[in-house]
C-alpha positions in Angstrom: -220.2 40.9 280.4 -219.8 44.3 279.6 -217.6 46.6 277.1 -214.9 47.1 279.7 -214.4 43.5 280.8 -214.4 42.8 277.3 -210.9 45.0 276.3 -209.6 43.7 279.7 -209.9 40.2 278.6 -208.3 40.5 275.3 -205.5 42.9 276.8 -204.9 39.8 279.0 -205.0 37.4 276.1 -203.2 39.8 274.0 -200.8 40.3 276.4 -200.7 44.3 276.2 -200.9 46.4 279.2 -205.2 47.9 279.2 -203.6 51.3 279.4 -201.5 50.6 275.9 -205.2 49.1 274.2 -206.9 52.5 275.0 -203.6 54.5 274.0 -202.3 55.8 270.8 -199.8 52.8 270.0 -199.6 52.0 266.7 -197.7 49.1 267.7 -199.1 45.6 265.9 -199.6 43.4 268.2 -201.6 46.8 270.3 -203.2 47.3 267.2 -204.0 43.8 266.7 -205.8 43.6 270.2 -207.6 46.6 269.7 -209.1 45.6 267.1 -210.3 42.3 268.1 -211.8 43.9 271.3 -213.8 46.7 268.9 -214.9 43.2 267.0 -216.1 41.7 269.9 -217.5 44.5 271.6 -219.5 45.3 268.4 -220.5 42.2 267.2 -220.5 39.7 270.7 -222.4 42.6 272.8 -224.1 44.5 270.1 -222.9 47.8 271.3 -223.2 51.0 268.4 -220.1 51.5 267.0 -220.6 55.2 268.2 -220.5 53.9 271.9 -217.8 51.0 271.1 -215.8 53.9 269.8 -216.0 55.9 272.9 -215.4 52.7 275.3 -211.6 52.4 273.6 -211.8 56.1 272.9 -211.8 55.9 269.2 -214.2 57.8 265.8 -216.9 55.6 265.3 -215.4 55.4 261.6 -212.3 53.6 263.4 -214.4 50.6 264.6 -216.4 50.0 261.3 -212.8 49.8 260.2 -211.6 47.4 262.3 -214.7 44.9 262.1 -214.0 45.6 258.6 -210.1 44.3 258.9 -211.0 40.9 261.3 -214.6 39.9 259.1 -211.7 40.1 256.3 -209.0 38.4 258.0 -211.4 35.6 259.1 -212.8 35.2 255.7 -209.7 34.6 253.8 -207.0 36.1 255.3 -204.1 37.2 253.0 -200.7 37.7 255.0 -199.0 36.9 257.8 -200.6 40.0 259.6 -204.1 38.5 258.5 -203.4 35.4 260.1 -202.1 36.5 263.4 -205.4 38.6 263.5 -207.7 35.5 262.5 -206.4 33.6 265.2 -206.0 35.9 267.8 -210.0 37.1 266.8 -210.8 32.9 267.3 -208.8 32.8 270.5 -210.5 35.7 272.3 -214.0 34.4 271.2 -213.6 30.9 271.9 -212.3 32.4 275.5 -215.3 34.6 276.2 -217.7 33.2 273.7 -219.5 31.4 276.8 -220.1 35.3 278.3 -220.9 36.7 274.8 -223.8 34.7 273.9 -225.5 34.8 277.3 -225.4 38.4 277.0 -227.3 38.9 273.2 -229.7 35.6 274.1 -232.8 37.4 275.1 -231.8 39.4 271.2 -234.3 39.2 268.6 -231.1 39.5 266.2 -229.1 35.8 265.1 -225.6 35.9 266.7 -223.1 37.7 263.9 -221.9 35.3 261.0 -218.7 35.8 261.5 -218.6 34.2 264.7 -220.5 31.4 263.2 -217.8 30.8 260.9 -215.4 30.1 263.3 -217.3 26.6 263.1 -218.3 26.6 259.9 -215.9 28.3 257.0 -218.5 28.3 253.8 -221.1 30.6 256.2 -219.3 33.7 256.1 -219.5 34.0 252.0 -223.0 32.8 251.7 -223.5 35.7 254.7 -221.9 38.3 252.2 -223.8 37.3 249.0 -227.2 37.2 250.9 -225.9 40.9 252.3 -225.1 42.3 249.0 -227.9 40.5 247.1 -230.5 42.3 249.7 -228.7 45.8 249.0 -229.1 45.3 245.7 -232.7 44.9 246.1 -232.7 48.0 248.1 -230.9 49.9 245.7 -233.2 48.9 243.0 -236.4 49.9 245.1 -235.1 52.9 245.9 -234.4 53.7 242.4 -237.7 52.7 241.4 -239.1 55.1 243.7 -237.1 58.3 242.5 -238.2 57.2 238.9 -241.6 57.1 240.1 -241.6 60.0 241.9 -239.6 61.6 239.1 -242.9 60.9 236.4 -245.1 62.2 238.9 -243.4 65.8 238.9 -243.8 66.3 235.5 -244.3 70.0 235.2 -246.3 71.8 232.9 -243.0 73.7 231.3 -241.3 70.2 230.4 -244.5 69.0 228.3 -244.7 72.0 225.9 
């Protein structure tokens, strides 16, 4: 399956007109849709967010955003708004989850956590503190190495 089948599908499920998901309605239940379908695209196909913006004809920035919005609204979803985007992020998936994962299975890469947690609840925050606990690592390597390239720079003017 393929980016474009992909926002036809959840316009169907969705029920919003295709020509409305790839419009400038700022309608909820548009909005709604167009997220899940830069969700999906993103993290069921593994498309760039850079080529998943230009499928729905959005900034890159736009789709980071809304993967952003449904990881949140399946994690622990706050509102009503929340919840109607949890489920209708779990409806479309379970509908074309079939398609989704024949597509990434010659991957190297698992399949995204978020869609795992569909099944299982507790994955998506042990996903998040492994995630943050490895950028903390990199943060502190990379610091490490401007320290250590800072000592080796020493110039002769700073020693005097």
């Amino acid at each position: 399956m393929r980016g474009r089948e992909v926002i036809r599908r959840v316009a169907a499920i969705a029920g919003v007109p295709v020509a409305e998901l790839l419009g400038r309605s700022r309608r909820r239940e548009v909005v709604r849709a167009r997220q899940v379908a830069m969700w999906l695209i993103a993290t069921g196909l593994g498309y760039t967010a850079s080529l998943t913006g230009r499928l729905l004809q959005r900034d890159h920035s736009t789709v980071l955003h809304a993967i952003r919005c449904v990881r949140q609204a399946l994690a622990c979803p706050q509102d009503a708004h929340q919840r109607q985007l949890a489920a209708l992020a779990l409806k479309c998936h379970h509908r074309l989850e079939g398609m989704l994962v024949e597509d990434r299975a010659g991957w190297p890469e698992p399949v995204e956590a978020v869609i795992i947690a569909r099944l299982n609840r507790a994955a998506l925050p042990q996903h998040l503190a492994a995630q943050r606990a490895a950028n903390r690592r990199r943060w502190q390597q990379a610091t490490e190495r401007l320290r250590a390239r800072e000592r080796r720079s020493i110039r002769w003017e700073d020693v005097r």
